[in-house]
C-alpha positions in Angstrom: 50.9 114.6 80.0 50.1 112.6 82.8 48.2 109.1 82.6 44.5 110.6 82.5 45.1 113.0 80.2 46.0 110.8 77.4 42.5 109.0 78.6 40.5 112.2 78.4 42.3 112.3 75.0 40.9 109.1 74.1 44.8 108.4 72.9 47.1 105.7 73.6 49.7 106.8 76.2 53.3 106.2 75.1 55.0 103.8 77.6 57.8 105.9 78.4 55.5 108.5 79.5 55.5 109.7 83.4 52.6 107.3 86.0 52.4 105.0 83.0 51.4 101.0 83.4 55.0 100.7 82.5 56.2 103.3 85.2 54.3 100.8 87.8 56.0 97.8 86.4 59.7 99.4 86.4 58.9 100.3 90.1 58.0 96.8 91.2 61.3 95.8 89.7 63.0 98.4 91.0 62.0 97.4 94.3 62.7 94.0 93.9 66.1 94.7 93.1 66.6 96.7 96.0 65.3 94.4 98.5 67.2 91.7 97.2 70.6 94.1 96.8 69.8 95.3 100.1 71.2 92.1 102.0 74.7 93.9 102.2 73.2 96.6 104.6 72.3 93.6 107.2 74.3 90.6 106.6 77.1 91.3 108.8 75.2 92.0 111.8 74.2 89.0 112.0 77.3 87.0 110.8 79.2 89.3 113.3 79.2 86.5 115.9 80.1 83.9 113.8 83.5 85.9 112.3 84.6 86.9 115.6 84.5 83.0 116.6 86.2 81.8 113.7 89.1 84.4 113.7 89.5 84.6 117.4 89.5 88.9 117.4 87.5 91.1 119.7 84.7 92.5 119.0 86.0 95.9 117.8 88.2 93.9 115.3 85.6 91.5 114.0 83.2 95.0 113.5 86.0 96.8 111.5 84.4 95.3 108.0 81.1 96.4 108.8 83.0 99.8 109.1 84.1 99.9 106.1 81.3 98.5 104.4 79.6 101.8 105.4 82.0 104.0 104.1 82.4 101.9 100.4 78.3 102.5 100.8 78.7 106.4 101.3 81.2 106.6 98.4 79.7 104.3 96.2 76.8 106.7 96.4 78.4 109.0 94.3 80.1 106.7 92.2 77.1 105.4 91.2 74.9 108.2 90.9 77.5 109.4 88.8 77.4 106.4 86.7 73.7 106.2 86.6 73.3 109.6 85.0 76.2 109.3 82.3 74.9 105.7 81.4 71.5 104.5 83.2 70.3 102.6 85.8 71.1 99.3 83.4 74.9 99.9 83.2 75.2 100.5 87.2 72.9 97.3 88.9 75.2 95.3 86.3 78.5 96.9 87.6 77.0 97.1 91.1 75.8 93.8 91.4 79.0 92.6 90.0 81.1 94.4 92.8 79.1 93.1 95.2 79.0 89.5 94.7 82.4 89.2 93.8 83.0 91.2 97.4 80.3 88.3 98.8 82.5 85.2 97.3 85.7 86.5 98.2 84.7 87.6 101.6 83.9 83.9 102.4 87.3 82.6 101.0 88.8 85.0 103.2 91.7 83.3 105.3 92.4 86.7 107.6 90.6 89.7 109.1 92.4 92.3 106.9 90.9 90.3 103.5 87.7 90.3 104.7 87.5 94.0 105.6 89.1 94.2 101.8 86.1 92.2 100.3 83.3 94.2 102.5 84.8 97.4 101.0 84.0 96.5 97.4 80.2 94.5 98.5 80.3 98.5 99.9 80.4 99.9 96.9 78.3 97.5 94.7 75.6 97.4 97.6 75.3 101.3 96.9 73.8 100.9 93.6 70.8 99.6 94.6 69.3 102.6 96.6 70.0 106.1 95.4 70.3 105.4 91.6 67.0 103.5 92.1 65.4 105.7 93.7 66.7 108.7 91.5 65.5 106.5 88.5 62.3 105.6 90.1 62.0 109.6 90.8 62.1 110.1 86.6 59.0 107.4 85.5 56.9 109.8 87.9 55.0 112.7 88.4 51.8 112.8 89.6 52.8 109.9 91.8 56.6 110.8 92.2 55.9 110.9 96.5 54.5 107.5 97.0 56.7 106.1 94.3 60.0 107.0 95.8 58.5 105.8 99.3 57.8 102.2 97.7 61.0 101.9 96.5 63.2 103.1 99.3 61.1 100.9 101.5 62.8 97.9 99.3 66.1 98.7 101.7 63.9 98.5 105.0 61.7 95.0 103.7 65.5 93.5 102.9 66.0 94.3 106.6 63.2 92.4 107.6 63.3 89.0 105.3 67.3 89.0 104.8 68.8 88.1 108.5 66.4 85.3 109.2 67.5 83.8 106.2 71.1 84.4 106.7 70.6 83.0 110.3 69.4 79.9 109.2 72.3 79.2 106.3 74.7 80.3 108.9 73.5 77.5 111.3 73.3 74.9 108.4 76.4 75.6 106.3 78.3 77.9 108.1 79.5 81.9 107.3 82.0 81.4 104.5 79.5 79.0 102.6 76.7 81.4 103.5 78.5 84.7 102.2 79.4 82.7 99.0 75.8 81.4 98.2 74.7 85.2 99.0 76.9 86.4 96.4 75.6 84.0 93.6 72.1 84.2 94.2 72.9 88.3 94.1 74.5 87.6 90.5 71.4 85.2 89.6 68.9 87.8 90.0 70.0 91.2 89.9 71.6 91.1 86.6 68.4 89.7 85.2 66.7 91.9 86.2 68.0 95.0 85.8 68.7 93.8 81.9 65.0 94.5 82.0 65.4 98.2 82.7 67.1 98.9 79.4 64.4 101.9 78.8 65.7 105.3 79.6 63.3 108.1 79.9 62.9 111.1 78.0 63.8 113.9 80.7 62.1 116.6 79.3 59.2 115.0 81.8 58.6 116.4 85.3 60.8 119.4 84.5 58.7 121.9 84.0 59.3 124.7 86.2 61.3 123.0 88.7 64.6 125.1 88.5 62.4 128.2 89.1 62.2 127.1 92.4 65.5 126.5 93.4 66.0 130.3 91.6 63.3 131.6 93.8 65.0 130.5 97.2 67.8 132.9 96.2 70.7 130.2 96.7 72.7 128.4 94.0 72.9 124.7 93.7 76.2 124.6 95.2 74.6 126.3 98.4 71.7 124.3 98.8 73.6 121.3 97.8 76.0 122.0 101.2 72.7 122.6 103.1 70.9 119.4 101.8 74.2 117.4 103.1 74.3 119.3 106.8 70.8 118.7 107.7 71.3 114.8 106.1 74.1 114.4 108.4 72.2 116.3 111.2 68.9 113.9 110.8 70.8 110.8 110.8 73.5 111.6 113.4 69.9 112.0 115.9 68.0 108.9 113.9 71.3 106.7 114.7 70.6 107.3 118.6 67.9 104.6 118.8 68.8 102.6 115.6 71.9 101.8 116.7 71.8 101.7 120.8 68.3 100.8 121.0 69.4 97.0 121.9 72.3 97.8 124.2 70.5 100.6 126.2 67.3 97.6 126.6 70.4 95.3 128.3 71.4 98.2 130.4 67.6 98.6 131.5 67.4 94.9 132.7 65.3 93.8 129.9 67.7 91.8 127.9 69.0 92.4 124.6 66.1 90.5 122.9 63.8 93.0 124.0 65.8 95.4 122.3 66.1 93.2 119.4 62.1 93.2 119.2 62.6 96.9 119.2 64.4 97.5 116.3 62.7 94.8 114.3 59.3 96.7 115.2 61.1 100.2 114.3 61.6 98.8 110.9 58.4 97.5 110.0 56.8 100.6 111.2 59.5 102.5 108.8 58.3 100.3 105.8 55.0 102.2 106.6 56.2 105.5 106.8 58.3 105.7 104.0 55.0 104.5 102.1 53.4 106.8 103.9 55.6 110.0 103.5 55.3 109.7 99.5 51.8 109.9 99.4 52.5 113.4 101.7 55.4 114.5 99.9 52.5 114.6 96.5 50.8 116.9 98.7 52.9 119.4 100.1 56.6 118.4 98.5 59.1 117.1 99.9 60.9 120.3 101.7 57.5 120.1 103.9 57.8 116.7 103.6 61.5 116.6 105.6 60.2 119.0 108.0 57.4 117.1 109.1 59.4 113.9 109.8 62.1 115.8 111.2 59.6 117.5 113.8 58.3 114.0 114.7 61.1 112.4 114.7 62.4 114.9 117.9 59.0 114.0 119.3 59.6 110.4 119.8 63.6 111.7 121.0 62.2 113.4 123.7 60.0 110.8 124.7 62.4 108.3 125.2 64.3 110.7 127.8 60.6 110.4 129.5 59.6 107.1 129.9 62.0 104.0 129.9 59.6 101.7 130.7 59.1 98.7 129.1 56.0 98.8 127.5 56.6 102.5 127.0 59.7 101.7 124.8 57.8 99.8 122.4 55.5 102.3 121.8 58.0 104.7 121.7 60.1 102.5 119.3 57.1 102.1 116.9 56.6 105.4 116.9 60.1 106.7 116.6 59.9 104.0 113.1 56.8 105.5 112.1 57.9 109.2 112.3 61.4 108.9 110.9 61.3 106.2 107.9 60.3 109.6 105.5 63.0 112.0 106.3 65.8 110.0 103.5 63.4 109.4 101.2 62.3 113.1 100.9 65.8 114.5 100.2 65.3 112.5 96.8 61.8 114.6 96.3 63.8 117.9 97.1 66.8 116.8 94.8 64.2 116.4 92.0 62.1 119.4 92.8 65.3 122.1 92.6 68.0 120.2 90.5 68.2 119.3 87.3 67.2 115.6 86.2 70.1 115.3 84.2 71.6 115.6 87.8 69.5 113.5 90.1 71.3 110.1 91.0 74.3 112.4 91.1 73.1 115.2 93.5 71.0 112.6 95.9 74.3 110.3 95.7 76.2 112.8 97.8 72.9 113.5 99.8 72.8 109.9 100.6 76.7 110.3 101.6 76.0 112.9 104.3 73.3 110.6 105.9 75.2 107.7 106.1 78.3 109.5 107.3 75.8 111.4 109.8 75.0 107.4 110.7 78.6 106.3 111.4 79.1 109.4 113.6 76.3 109.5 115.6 76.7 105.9 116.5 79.9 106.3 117.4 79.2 109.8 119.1 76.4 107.9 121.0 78.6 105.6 122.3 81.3 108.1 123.7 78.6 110.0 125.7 77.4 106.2 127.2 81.6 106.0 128.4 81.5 109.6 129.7 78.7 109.8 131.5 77.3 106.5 131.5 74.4 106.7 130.8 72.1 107.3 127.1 69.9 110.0 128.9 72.7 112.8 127.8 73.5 110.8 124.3 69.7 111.1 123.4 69.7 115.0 124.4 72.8 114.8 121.9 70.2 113.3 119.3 67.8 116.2 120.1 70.6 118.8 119.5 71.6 117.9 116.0 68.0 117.2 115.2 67.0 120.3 115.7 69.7 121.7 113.5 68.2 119.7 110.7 64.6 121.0 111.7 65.9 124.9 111.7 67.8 124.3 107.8 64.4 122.7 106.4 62.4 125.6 107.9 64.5 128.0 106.8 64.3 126.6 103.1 60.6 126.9 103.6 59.9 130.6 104.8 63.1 131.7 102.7 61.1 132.1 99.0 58.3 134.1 101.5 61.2 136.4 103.0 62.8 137.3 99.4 59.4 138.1 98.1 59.1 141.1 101.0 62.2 142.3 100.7 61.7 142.9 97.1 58.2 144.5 97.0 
């Protein structure tokens, strides 16, 4: 029953049922804990300068941690959606926040390069428990609201973006890296485990199942299958969202227009994401989140093509704004379509290796970006690159779509 039926009952809801006052209040946690947890994703972009002064290395050494704290994200993903679903969210923000601030501490006693890429490997891992197994726990408390829910809690990793590297930048300037990854790591320990002691609960998953495997049977594919296609078009998305996430600065320093431009850029991008992934909840309670993926998708090549177009500078903030405002859905929907066709006993587990893809598809479009810019130097071909695989990601979630419609002719 959702929240106004138990009113129209004139009964008292129970507060582990779905859209409940206490659903609300396990969400705000929730996304406190992952804008707090979220500082792994952005504090070694801007400590980056600092390392590579104190250890004397290039800058392709001094990056190798941030590396490998990507890939201890993309496997964590699945380690912790595992966990999550064999012993709740509790169990994995304690371990997870554990792993991370003992990788936060130890990466600022760090006497070598080698250690610190060690340390980032484990903050890797912990940092990964506080986005998919939140969001796949948020996606339980929910049904009538399950969209916009989702949306407020992944936009927890986006508002850490925001707040996080001034903060760092300033504690970096005062006390120095080493002192300012070790006071990261504490404060982590200080407040996530706290709070996610609050989220003892577990719901009862018999809510928001109804029906839902019927639909995964009606697209005529096995999990297994649509699993595989979930992951392509993840990595296919993000391999064509990491074009302008991740060059946006450097191709505004090629322009003549200096790398704070593109700075300003990406920090608009961001704050326009936080607004779509609010945005794209409230749509994905609409039309679901297979529409849902397909709509940002579609926009998202939109603002692609626009930036082979126009590279002016006005123009490029407009474009970057909208390029944040069209894309910030598209992750967030995989975890509607994961609860929509899977199993919840499966959720943090199947949007775990979801999550994987995209942040794989991240590391390689970056780098693929990059090796078109040294081939042909220039980002005109590298965004036509972006178009290619988005449109690969456009033509799976389409194909999803009319697929239920095709099997229904073909059998009458």
């Amino acid at each position: 029953m959702l929240r106004s039926d138990y009113m129209r009952a004139g009964t008292r809801e129970p507060s582990d049922a779905p859209d409940s006052r206490y659903s609300w209040l396990r969400l705000a946690i929730c996304t406190l804990i992952s804008t707090i947890g979220g500082v792994g994703m952005w504090s070694f972009v801007v400590m980056l300068p600092a390392i590579q002064a104190d250890f004397g290395i290039t800058r392709g050494e001094a990056s190798l941690p941030y590396t490998v704290l990507m890939v201890g994200f993309a496997l964590g993903s699945i380690i912790t959606g595992r966990l999550a679903d064999r012993f709740g969210i509790r169990v994995t923000l304690v371990t997870g926040s554990l792993a991370a601030g003992i990788g936060f501490v130890l990466g600022g006693l760090t006497t070598a390069p080698s250690q610190l890429t060690i340390a980032y490997g484990l903050l890797g891992l912990g940092t990964s428990a506080g986005f998919g197994p939140l969001i796949a726990d948020v996606s339980h408390w929910f049904e009538r609201w399950r969209g916009i829910a989702v949306g407020i809690c992944s936009a927890g990793n986006y508002l850490s973006g925001a707040i996080w590297p001034p903060v760092i930048s300033y504690f970096i300037a005062a006390a120095g890296w080493r002192a300012t990854h070790i006071g990261i790591g504490l404060f982590c320990l200080a407040t996530v485990v706290p709070l996610a002691l609050l989220l003892g609960r577990r719901v009862a998953l018999a809510h928001g199942t109804g029906g839902t495997l019927l639909h995964a049977g009606n697209l005529g594919l096995s999990p297994t299958a649509l699993q595989v296609l979930l992951s392509i078009a993840g990595v296919a998305c993000c391999v064509a969202m990491s074009m302008p996430q991740v060059h946006i600065v450097a191709y505004c320093g090629d322009l003549g227009y200096g790398v704070a431009r593109g700075a300003e850029m990406l920090s608009l991008m961001m704050a326009f994401g936080i607004v779509s992934r609010i945005g794209s909840g409230f749509i994905a309670d609409w039309v679901g989140g297979l529409r849902t993926l397909l709509l940002g998708s579609v926009l998202q090549g939109v603002a692609l093509v626009l930036y082979t177009l126009f590279d002016g500078l006005t123009s490029l903030y407009v474009i970057s704004a909208l390029f944040g405002l069209f894309q910030g859905g598209i992750v967030p929907s995989y975890a509607i379509i994961v609860r929509e066709y899977f199993s919840p006993r499966e959720a943090a587990t199947r949007l775990g290796i979801i999550l994987m893809a995209t942040l794989f598809g991240m590391a390689l479009g970056g780098w693929m970006s990059g090796v078109i810019f040294d081939y042909t130097g220039s980002y005109r071909a590298a965004f036509l690159n972006g178009i290619a695989w988005n449109v690969l990601n456009v033509s799976i979630a389409l194909w999803l779509i009319l697929r239920p419609r095709r099997l229904s002719l073909a059998t009458a």
